[in-house]
C-alpha positions as CSV (number, residue, x, y, z in Angstrom):
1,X,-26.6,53.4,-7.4
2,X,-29.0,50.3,-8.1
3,X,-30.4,50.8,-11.5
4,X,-33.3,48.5,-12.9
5,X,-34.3,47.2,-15.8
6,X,-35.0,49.8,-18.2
7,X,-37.6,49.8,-20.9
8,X,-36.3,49.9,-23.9
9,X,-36.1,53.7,-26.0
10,X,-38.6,54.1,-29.1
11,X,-39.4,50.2,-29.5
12,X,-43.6,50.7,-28.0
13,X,-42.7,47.6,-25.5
14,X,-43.9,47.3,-21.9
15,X,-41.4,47.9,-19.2
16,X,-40.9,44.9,-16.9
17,X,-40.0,46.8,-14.1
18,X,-41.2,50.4,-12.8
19,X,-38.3,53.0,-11.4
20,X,-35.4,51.2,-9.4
21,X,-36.0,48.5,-6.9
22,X,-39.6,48.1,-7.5
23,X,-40.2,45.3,-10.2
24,X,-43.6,44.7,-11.3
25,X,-44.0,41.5,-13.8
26,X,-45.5,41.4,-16.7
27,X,-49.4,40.6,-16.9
28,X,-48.6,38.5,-20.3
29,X,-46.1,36.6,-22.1
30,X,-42.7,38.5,-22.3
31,X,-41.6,38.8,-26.1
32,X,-38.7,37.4,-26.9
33,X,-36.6,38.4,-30.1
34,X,-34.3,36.2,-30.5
35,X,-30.8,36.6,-32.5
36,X,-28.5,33.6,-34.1
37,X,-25.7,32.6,-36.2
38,X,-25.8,29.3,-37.0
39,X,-27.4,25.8,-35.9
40,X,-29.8,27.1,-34.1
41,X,-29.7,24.3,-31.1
42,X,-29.7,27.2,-28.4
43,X,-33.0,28.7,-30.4
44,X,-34.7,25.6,-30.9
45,X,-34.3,24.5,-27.4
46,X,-35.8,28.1,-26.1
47,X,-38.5,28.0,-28.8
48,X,-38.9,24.2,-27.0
49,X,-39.2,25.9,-23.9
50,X,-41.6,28.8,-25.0
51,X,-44.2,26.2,-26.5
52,X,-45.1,24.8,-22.8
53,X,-47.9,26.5,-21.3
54,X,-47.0,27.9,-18.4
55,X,-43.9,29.2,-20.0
56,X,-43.8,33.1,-19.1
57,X,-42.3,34.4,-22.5
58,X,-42.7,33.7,-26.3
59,X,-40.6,34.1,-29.1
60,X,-42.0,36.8,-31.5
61,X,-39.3,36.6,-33.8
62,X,-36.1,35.3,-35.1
63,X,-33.3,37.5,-36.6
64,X,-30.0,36.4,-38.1
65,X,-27.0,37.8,-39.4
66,X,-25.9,35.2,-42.4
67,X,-28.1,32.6,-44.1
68,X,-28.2,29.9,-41.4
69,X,-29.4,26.9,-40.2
70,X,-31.1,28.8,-37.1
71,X,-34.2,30.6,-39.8
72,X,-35.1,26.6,-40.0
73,X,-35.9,26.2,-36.8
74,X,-38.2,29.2,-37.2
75,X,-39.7,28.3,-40.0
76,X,-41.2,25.0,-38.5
77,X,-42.9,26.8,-35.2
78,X,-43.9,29.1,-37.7
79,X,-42.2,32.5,-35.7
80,X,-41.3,35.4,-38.2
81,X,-37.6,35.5,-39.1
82,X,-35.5,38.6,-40.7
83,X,-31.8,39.3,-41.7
84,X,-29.6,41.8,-41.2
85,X,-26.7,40.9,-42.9
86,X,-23.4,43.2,-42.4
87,X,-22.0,43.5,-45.6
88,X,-25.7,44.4,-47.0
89,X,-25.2,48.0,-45.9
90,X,-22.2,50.8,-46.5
91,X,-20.6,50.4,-43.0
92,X,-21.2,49.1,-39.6
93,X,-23.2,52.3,-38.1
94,X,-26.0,51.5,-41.0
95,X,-26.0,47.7,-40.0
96,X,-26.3,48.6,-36.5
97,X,-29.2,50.7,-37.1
98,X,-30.7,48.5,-39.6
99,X,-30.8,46.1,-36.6
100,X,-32.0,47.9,-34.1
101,X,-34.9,49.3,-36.4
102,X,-35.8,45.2,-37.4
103,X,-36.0,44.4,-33.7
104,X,-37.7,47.3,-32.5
105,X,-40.8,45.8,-35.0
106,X,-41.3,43.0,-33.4
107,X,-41.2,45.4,-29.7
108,X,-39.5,42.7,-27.3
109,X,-39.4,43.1,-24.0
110,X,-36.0,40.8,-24.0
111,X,-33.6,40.1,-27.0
112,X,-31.7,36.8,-26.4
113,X,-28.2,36.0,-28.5
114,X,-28.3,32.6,-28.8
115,X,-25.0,32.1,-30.7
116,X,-25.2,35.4,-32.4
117,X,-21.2,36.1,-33.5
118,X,-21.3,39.7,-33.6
119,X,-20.6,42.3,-31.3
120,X,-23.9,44.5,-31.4
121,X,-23.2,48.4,-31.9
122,X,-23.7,51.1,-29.7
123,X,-27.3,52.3,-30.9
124,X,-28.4,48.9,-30.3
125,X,-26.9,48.7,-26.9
126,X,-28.2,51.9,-25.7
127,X,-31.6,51.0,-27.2
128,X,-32.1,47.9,-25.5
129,X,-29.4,48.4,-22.3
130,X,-30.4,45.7,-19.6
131,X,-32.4,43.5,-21.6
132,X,-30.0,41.8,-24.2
133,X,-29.1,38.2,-22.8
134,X,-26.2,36.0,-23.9
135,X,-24.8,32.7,-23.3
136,X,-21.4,32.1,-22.7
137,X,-20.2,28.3,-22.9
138,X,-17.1,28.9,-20.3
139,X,-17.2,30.4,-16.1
140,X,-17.0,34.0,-17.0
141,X,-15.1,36.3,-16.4
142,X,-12.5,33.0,-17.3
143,X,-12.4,32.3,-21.4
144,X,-14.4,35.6,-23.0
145,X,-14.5,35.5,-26.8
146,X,-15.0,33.1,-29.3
147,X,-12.9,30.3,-28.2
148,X,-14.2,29.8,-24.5
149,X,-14.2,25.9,-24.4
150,X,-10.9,25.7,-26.5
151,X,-9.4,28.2,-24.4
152,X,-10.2,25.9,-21.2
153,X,-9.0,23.0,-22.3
154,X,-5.5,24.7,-23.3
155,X,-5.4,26.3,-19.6
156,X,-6.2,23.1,-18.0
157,X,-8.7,24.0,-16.1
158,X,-10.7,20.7,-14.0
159,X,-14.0,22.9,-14.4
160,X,-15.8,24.5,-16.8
161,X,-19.2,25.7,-17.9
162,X,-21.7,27.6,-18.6
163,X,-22.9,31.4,-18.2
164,X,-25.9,33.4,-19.1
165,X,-25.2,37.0,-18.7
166,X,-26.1,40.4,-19.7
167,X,-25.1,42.2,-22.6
168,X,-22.7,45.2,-23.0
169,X,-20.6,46.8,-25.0
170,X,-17.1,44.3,-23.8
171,X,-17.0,40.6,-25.6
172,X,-18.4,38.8,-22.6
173,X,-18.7,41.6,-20.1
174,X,-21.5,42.2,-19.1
175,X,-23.1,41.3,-15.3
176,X,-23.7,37.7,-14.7
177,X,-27.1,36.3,-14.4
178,X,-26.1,32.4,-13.9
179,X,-23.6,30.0,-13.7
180,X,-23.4,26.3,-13.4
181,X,-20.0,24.6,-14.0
182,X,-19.2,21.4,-15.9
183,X,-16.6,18.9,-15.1
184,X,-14.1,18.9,-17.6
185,X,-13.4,14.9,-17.7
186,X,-9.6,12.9,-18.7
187,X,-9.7,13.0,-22.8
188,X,-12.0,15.6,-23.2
189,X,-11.4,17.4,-26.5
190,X,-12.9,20.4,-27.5
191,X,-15.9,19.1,-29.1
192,X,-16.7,16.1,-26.5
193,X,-16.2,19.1,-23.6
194,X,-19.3,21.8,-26.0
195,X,-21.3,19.2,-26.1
196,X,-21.5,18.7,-22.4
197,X,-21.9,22.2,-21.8
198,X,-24.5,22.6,-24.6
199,X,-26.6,20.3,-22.4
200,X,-26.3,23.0,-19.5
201,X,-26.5,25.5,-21.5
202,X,-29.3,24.7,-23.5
203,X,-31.2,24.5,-20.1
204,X,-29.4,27.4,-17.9
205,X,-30.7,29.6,-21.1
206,X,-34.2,28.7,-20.7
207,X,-34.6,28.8,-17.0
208,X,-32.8,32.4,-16.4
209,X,-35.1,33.7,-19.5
210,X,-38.1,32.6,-17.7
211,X,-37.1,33.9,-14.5
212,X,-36.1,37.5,-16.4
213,X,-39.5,37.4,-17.8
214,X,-41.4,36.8,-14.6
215,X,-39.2,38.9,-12.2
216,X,-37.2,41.1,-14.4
217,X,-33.6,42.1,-13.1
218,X,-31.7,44.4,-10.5
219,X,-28.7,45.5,-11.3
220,X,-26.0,47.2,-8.6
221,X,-22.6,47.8,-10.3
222,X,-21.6,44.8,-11.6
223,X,-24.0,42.5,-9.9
224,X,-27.2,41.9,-11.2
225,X,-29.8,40.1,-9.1
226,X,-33.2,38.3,-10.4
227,X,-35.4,39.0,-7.1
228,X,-36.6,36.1,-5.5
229,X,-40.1,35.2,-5.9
């Protein structure tokens, strides 16, 4: 069964696509919430991208888990920012919905996890299923989890890279939206071998985004297609 992108439950945001198959884009902007950790260099390069004019999405607000580096980079383009930090609430079913309820605010039609390092719970999943895009710096389904560049190195692998991909309830399991590999080069070590794929990454993130936003997603099983223009 093809399924398409589904608007989101409760949040008030536009759908980006009508009932399977039949994908209508937006007719402004798609709003962007976007989710972080730490530096923020996968944020500030998308808020980057956002600022040029005939970008077709916007960032309407940043949300973090920890005080971070990331809220900076919000600060200075002058986009909201919010945390929801775990151990603020009793157990993780109140953080989940504590996050879902602070995103749904802002009523994205994407969320983006730009180095956000937590698995997001089940309430936010189903609220937001097929519209929650991550970045993975390895060739998934090779090096899921925390460690994907280390994790590469230690294999051996000659190539390496990076992934943007949808978001589900596995660590680095959801259907892939792009690849593009990176050379892993004699003496690399792990940091040498991130920042290479940061560069890639940084990019890949903004490009698939902006083709989300202008021609949404079609997913059959585990594939998932961004329609050709």
């Amino acid at each position: 069964m093809t399924a398409a992108l589904r608007q989101p439950r409760r949040t008030g945001s536009r759908a980006l696509t009508t009932p399977p198959a039949q994908l209508v884009p937006p007719t402004a902007p798609a709003t962007l919430v976007v989710l972080a950790s730490g530096t923020g260099s996968l944020l500030q390069s998308l808020i980057a991208a956002t600022e040029q004019p005939d970008y077709p999405a916007r960032v309407a607000a940043v949300g973090v888990d920890r005080i971070c580096p990331a809220t900076d980079h919000a600060v200075r383009a002058g986009i909201p920012d919010f945390r929801v930090a775990p151990g603020d609430f009793a157990d993780r079913a109140a953080w989940d919905l504590a996050l879902t309820e602070a995103v749904a605010a802002h009523h994205p039609d994407l969320v983006v996890s730009a180095g956000f390092m937590r698995l997001l719970g089940p309430r936010f999943l189903e609220c937001y299923e097929g519209r929650i895009i991550n970045t993975h710096p390895a060739l998934l389904p090779s090096f899921p989890g925390a460690h994907g560049v280390r994790d590469a190195l230690a294999y051996g692998v000659r190539v390496t890279g990076s992934t943007v991909h949808l978001v589900d309830a596995g660590v680095d399991t959801g259907p892939i939206l792009a690849q593009e590999p990176v050379a892993v080069l004699p003496g690399d070590d792990e940091a040498s071998l991130h920042e290479r794929i940061k560069v890639v990454e940084r990019r890949l993130l903004a490009e698939t985004v902006a083709a989300v936003a202008t021609r949404g997603i079609v997913c059959n099983g585990r594939k998932a297609e961004i329609p050709d223009e």
